[in-house]
N, C-alpha and C positions, 0 to 999 in steps of 0.2 A: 368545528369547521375544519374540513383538508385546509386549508390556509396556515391555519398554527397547528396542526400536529406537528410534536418531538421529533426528531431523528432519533431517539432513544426506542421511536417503534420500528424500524426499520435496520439501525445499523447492528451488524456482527458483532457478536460477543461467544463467547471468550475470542483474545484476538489471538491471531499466531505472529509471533516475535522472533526475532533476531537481537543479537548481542552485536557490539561494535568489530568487535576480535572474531567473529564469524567468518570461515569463509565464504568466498563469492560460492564454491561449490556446493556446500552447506544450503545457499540462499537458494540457489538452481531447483536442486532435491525439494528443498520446502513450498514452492512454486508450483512444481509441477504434482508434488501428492498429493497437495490440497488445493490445486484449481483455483489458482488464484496470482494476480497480478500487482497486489503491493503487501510490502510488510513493513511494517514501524520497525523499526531499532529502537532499543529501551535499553536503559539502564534500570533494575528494578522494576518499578512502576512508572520510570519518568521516560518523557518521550526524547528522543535523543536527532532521529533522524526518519527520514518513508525510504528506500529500496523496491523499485519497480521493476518487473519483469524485465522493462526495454531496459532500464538503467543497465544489467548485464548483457543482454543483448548489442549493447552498444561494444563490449568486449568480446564478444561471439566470434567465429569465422564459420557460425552456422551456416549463415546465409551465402558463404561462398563456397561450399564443398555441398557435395552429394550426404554425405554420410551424417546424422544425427547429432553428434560430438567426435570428433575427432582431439588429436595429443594437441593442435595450439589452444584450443579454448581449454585442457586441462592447465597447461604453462601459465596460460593470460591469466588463468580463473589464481590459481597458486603465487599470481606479482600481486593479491591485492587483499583486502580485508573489506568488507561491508562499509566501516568509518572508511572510507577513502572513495567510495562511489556512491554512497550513497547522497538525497538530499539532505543538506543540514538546513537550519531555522524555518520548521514545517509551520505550515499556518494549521492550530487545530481548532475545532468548534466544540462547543459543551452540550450535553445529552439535552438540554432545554430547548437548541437551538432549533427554528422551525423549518422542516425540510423545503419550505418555500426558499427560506436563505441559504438554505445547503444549494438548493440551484441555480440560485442566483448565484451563488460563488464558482458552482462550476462552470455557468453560461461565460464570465469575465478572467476566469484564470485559466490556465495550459494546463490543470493536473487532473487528476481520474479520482481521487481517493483523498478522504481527512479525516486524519485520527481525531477520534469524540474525549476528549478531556476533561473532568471534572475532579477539580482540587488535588493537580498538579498530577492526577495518576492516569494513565491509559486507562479507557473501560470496554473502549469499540471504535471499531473502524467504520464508513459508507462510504461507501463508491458511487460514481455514475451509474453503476449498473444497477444498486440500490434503488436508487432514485428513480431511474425508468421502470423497473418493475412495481416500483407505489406505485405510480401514473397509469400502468397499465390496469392496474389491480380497479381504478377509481373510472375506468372509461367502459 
């Protein structure tokens, strides 16, 4: 039954990562190559922190200048490290978890994305956008 399907059928694997000691610029580039709006920080295999597009964007002075990146979002981007913006103590779910409660967790919380954990390792990420694409897949 669509009710208890996994999120292990849906969510992203292999994920793309970030280190703590990464730059915010670093984070920018990997953003934007791979079309995409969150990225785990890990240590190893373990989850450390999420790093969301807007999380930089909140240090941008994109949105007040003409020009794409301009020298203050290089300056901003160079005061800071990923550990320092990003979120700390993410809530994650486990590959069993059924995408019904993956949406039910996004209909009650403020976040877009939760890394899938299973025996303390990263293995995938889902998004909201995830999750509307099964739905649409099922209508």
């Amino acid at each position: 039954m669509i009710r208890n399907t996994p999120v292990s059928m849906i969510m992203t694997t292999p994920v793309i990562t970030l280190k703590e000691n990464d730059s915010l610029e670093t984070a920018e580039h990997m953003f934007k190559e791979h079309h995409i709006r969150h990225i785990p920080v890990v240590s190893g295999f373990h989850i450390k922190g999420i790093l969301s597009y807007n999380d930089i964007l909140r240090l941008s002075f994109a949105d007040l200048t003409d020009q794409e990146r301009d020298d203050a979002d290089v300056l901003v981007y160079n005061m800071f490290k990923v550990r320092q913006v990003m979120t700390k103590n993410v809530v994650s779910i486990t590959s069993n978890t059924s995408i019904k409660d993956v949406a039910e967790i996004f209909a009650s919380k403020e976040f877009h994305a939760l890394p899938v954990v299973d025996s303390n390792r990263l293995i995938g990420i889902v998004t909201t956008t995830d999750i509307i694409k099964f739905l649409l897949n099922h209508y």
